[in-house]
Structure formats: structure tokens, C-alpha cells
N, C-alpha and C positions, 0 to 999 in steps of 0.2 A: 337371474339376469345380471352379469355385470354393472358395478356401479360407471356411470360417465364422470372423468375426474373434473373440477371445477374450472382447472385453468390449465396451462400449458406449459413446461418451462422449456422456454428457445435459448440454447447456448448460441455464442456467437462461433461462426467457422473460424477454430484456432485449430492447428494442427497440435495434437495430442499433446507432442513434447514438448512444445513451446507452452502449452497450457500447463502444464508441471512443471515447466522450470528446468527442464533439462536442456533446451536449445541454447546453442549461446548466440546473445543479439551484439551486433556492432554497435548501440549505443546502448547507457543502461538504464537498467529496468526501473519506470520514475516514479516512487509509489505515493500518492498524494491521501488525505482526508478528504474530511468538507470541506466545503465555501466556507470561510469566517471560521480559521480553525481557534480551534480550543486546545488544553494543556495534554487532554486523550487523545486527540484525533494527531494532532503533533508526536504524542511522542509512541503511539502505534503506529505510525509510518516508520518513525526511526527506528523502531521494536522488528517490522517484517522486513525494511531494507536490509539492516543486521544480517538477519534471519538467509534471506534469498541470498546476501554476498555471502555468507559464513558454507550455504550450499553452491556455491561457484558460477552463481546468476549476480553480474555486474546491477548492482541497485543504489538508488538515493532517495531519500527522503525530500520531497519538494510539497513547500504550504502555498496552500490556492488565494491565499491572502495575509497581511500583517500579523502578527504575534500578538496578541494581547499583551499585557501587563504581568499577568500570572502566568505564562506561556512563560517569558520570557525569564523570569527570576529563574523559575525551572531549569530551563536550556543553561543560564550561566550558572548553577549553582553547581551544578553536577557537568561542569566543563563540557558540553555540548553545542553554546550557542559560537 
């Protein structure tokens, strides 16, 4: 008898392309972290906006709240902030 699986995973209705990144949006694609980012969540948004412009999907890196202190040294040290 077939196992019954635990749980379920529901993708949201995104059309295919636009879920890979191949559609092009009129505004661009806003990649955020957590709430109360940190120096990773920070600079893994700048890491996949990169990433999605460098593939020809318009993107920005946007934090859902202030820099911290160590966020910040980060961003200015390596001319980012």
C-alpha cells in the first residue's frame, strides 16, 4: 500500500516563466531577507539581485529594516553601502 505523504507543498499560481526568471517585469524584481536584517540576509539579497540582473531579470536588493552596525561597516568597506 502506498505511503500517504505528511504534508503538502502548494506553489503559488506563478506562470512558469516568470517563476524562472525568464519574463520581463515593468518594475524590478525586489529581493528582500528577514525582518531585522543581518550582515547574511543583507548581503544574500545583493548576492541573487546580482545574480537574476546578470540573467537579464531587472532586480534590487531591498532591507525590510535598518543595518545594523556590522551590516554596515560591511556595505562601506567593500563600496557597496
Amino acid at each position: 500500500m502506498p505511503s500517504t505523504p505528511r504534508f503538502a507543498l502548494s506553489l503559488p499560481a506563478i506562470p512558469l516563466l516568470a517563476w524562472c526568471g525568464m519574463a520581463q517585469a515593468a518594475e524590478p524584481l525586489l529581493v528582500v531577507g528577514h525582518i531585522h536584517p543581518d550582515t547574511d540576509s543583507i548581503c544574500s539579497a545583493i548576492g541573487v539581485a546580482y545574480l537574476k540582473t546578470a540573467q537579464g531579470v531587472p532586480a534590487e536588493a531591498v532591507a525590510q529594516g535598518p543595518v545594523n552596525a556590522e551590516t554596515r561597516y560591511v556595505l562601506e568597506t567593500f563600496g557597496l553601502a
